[in-house]
Backbone as a ProteinNet text record, in pm:
[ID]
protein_1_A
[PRIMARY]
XXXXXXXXXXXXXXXXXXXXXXXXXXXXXXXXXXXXXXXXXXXXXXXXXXXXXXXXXXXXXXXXXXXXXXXXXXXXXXXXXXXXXXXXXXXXXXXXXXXXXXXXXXXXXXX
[TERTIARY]
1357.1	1468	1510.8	1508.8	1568.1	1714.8	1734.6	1923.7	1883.8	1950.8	1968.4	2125.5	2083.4	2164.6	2284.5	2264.1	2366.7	2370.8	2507.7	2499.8	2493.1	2474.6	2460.1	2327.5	2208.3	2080.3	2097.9	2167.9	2213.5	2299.6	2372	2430.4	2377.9	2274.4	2244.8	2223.2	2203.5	2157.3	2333.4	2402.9	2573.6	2619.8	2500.9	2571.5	2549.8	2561.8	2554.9	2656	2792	2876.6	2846.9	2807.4	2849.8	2683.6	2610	2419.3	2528.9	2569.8	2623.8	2699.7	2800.6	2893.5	2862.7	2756.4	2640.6	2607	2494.3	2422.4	2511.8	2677.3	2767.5	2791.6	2798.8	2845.1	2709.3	2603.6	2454.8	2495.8	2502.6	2457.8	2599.5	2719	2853	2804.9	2749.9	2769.9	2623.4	2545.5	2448.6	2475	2590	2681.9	2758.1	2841.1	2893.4	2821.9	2944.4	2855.5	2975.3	2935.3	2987.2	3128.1	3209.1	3330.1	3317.8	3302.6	3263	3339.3	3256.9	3360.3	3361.5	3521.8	3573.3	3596.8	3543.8	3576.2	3732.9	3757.8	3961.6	3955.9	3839.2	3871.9	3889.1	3771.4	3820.1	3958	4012.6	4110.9	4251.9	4240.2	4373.4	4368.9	4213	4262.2	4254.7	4279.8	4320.4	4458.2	4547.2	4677.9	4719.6	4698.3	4736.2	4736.3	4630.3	4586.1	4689.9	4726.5	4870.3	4962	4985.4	5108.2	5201.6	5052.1	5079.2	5110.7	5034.6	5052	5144	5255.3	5339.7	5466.8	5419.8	5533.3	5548.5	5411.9	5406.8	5394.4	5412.4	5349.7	5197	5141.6	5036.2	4924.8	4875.4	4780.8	4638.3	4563.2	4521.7	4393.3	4278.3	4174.2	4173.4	4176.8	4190.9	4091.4	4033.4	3854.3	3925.4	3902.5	3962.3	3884	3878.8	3781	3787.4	3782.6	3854	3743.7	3718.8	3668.6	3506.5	3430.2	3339.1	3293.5	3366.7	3340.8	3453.8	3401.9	3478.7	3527.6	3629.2	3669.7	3816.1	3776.6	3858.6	3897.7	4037.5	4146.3	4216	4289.4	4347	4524.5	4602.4	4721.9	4808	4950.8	5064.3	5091.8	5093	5109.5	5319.9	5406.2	5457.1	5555	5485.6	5553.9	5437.9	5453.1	5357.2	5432.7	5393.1	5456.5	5358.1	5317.9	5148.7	5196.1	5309	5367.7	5326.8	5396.2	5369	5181.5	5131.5	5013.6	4984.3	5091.4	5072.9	5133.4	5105.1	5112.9	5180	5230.8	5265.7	5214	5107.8	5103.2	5086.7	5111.7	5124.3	4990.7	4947.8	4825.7	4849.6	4776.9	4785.6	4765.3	4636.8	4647.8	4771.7	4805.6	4924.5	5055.9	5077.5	5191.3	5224	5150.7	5214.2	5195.8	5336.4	5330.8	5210.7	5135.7	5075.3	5057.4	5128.2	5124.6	4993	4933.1	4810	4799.7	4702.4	4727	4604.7	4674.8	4587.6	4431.3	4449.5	4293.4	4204.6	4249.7	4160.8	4139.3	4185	4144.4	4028.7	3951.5	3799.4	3774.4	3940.7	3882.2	4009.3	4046.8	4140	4149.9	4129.6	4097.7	4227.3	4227.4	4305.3	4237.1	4252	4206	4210.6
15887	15942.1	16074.8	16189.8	16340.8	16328.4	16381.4	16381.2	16548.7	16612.6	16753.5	16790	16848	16882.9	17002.6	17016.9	17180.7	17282.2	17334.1	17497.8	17444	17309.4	17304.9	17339.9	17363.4	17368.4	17552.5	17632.1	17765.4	17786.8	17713.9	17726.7	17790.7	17762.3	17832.4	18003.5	18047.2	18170.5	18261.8	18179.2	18298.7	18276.5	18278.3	18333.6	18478.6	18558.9	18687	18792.7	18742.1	18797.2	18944.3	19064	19151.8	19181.2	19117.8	19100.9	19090.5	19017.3	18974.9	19089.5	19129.5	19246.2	19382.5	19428	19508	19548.3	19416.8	19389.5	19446.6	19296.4	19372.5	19486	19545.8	19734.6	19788.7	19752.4	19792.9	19786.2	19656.9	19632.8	19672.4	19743.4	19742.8	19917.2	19965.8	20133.4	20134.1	20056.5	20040.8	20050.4	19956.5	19952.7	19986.8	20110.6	20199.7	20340.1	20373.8	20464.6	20596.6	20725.7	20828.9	20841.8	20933.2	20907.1	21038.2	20928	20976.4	21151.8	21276.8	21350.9	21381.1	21408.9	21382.3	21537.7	21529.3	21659.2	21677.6	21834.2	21847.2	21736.8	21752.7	21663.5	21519.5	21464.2	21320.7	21284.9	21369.6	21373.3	21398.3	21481.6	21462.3	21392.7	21300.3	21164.8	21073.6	21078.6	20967.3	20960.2	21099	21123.4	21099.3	21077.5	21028.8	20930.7	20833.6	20679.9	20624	20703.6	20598.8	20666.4	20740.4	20763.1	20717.2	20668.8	20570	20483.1	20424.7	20276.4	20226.1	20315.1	20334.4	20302.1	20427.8	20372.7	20289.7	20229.5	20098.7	19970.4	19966.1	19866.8	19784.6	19856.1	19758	19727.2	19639	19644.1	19714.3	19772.1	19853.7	19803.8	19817.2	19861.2	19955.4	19954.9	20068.3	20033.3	20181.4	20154.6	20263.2	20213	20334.5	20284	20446.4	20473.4	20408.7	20318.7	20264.6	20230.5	20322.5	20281.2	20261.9	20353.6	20398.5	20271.2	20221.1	20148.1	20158.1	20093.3	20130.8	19967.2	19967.7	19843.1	19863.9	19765.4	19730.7	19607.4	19674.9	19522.1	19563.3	19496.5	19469.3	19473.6	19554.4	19535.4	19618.2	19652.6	19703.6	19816.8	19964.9	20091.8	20110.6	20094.7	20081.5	20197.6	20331.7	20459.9	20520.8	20647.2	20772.6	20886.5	20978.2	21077.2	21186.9	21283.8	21391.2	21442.4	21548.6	21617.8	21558.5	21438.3	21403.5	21318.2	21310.8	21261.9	21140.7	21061.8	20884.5	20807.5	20700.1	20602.4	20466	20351.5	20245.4	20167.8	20035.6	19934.8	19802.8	19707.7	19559	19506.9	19487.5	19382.9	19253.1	19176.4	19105	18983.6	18913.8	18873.2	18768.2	18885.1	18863.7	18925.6	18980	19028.8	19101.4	19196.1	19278.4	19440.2	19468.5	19661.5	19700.8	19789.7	19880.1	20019.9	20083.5	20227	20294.7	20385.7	20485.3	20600.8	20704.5	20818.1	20840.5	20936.9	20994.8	21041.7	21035.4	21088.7	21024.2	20912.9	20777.3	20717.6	20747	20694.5	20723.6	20694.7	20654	20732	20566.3	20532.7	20424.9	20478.3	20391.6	20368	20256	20191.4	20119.7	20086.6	19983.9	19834.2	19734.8	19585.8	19585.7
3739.4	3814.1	3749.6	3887.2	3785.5	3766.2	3679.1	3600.8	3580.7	3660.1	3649.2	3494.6	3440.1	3344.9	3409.3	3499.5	3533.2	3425.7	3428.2	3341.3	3189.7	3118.9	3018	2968.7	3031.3	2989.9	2952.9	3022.4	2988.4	2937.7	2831.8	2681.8	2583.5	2539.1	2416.1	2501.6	2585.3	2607.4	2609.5	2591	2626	2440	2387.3	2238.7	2216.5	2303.1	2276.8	2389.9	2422.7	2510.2	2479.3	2485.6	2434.6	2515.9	2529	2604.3	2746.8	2792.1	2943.2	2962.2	2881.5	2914.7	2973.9	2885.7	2905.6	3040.9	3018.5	3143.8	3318.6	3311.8	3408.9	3439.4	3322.1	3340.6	3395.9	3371.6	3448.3	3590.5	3610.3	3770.2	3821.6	3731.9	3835.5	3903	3771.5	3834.7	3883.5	3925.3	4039.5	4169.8	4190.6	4304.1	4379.4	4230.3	4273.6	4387.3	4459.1	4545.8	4555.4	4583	4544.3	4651.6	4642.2	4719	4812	4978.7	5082.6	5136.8	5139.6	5189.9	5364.8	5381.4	5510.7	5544	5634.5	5781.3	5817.4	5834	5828.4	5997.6	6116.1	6190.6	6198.3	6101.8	6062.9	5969.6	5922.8	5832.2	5927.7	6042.1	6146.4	6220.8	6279.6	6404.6	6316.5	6133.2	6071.6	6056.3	6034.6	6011.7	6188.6	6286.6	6419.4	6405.7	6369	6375.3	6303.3	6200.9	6069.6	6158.2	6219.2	6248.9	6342.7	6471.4	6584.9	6560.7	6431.2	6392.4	6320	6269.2	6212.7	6260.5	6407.6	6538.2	6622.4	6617.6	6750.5	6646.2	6538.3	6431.4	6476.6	6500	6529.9	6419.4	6376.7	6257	6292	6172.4	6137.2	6028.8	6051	5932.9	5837.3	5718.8	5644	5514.6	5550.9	5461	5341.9	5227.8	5108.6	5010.4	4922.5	4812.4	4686.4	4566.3	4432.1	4419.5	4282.8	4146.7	4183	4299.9	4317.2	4430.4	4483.4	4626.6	4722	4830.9	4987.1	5010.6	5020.8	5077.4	5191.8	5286.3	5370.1	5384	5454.9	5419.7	5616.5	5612.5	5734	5707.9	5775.1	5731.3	5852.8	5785.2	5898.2	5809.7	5885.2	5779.8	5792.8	5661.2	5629.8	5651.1	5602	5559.2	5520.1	5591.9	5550.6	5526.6	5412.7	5354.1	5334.8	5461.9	5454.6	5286.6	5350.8	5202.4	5063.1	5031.6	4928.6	4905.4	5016.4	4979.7	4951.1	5029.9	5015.9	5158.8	5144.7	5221.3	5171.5	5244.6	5208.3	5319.2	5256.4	5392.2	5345.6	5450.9	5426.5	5406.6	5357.8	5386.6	5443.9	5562.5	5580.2	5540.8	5433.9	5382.9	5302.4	5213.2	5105.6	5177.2	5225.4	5268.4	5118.8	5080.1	4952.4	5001.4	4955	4973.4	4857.1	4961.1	4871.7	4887.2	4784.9	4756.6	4751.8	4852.4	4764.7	4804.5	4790.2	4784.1	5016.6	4994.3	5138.3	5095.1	4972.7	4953.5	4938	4915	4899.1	4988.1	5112.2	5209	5309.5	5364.8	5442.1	5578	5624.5	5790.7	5782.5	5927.8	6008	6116.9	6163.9	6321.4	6336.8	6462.8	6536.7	6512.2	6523.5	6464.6	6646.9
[MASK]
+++++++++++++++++++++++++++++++++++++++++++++++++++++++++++++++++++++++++++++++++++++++++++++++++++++++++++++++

């Protein structure tokens, strides 16, 4: 009869944290990908898109740049400030404010 051991048979190989740590930082900036540049036209039917959505509250896709990837989240845009170069929006999810800059941002759709 097989008796599978699980992650104990790969014990002795994690006596070297600092080999794994490494390794992560390899495959993270593999992954990473360069930060997309935007056209002044994609950059004003994005400043329309938050601004509608701002006024009609309707939720929103929002694709933004961090730490050399693109991720999108789904949320309600809060407060936009062009001047100062930021934004505030809900995520839906968590329901948490989040502050970021206009420059970090992608792409914004309607959901």
């Amino acid at each position: 009869m097989y008796h599978d051991r699980g992650m104990k048979k790969w014990r002795p190989f994690a006596t070297m944290p600092e080999q794994y740590i490494g390794l992560q930082e390899i495959i993270n900036k593999q992954v990473e990908v360069p930060q997309p540049v935007l056209t002044e036209e994609q950059m004003e039917q994005m400043n329309f898109t938050l601004i509608e959505a701002l006024h009609t509250n309707k939720q929103v896709y929002l694709t933004y740049y961090k730490q050399g990837q693109c991720i999108t989240e789904t949320g309600f845009i809060q407060f936009v400030d062009s001047l100062g170069n930021l934004f505030i929006f809900i995520d839906d999810v968590f329901e948490l404010k989040n502050k970021m800059r206009l420059n970090e941002l992608i792409d914004v759709r309607f959901v």
